[in-house]
C-alpha positions in Angstrom: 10.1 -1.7 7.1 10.1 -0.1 10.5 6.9 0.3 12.8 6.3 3.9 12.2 5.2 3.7 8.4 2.7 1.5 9.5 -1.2 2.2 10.1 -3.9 0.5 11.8 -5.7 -1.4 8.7 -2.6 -1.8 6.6 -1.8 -5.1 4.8 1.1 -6.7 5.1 2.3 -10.6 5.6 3.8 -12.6 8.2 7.4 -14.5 7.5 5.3 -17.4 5.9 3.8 -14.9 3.3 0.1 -15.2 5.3 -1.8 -11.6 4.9 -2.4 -9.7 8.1 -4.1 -6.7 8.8 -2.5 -4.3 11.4 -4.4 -4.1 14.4 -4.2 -1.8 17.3 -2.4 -4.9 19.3 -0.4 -5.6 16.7 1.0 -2.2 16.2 2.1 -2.2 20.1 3.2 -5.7 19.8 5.9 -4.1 17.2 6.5 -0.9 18.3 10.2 -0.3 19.6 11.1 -4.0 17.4 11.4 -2.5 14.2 14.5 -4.9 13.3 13.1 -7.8 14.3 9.4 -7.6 12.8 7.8 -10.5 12.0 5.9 -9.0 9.6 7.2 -7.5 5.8 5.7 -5.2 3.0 3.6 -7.0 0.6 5.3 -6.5 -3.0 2.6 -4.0 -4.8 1.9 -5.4 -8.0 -1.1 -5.3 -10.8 -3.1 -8.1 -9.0 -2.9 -6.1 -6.0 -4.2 -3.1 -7.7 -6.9 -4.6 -9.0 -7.8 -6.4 -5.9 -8.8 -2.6 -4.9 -10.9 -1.2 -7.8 -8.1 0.1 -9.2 -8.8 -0.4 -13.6 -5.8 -0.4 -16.3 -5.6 1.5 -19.3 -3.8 -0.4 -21.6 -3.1 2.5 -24.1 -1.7 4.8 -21.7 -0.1 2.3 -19.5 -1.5 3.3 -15.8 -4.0 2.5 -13.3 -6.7 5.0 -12.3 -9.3 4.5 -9.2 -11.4 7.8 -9.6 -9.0 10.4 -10.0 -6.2 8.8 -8.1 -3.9 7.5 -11.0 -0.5 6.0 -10.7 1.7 4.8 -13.8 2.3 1.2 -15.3 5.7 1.1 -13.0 3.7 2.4 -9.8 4.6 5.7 -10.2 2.3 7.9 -8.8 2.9 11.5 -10.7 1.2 15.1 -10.6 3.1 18.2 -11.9 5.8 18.6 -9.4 5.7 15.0 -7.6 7.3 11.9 -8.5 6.8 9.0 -6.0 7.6 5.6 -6.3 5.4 3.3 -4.7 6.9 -0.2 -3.8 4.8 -1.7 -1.2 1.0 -2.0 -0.5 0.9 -0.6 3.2 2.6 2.8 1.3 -0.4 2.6 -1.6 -2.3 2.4 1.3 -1.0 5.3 3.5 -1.0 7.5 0.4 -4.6 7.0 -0.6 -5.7 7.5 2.5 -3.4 10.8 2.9 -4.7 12.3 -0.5 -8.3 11.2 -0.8 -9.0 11.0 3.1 -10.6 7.2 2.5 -9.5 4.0 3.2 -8.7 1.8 0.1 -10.7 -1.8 0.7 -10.3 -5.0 -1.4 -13.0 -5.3 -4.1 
């Protein structure tokens, strides 16, 4: 993970799996020490969706919050895009960059 995909607000955990929340320090704390962060991503998984509204369909195997809707395999797919979406600071940053708001924990 290097400083530079991170935003103020974003979740991620410290080397003894504690979540933090990036802060304005913190991001100039890391900046210009992207191989030695002591931070990493935070796997994203189905507890962490749900943690943010996020509600499974069972049937059709994905995860909707309003219109935003990404597949069972955290996928998130529209006509011509195919993303992959591995970490929760990336959920995150793509929320914010398609729907303008800041995803919050429930």
């Amino acid at each position: 993970m290097k400083a530079n995909e991170l935003r103020i607000g974003n979740l991620v955990q410290n080397k003894s799996g504690e979540i933090v929340t990036i802060s304005g320090d913190s991001l100039a704390e890391i900046d210009g020490f992207d191989d030695r962060l002591l931070i990493e991503p935070i796997p994203l998984t189905e507890e962490w969706l749900l943690k943010f509204g996020f509600t499974k369909d069972s049937v059709h195997l994905f995860y909707s919050l309003g219109q935003f809707i990404i597949r069972h395999d955290f996928v998130l797919c529209d006509i011509d895009i195919r993303v992959e979406i591995k970490y929760v600071h990336q959920l995150q940053n793509l929320y914010f960059a398609l729907t303008g708001k800041e995803l919050e924990i429930k």
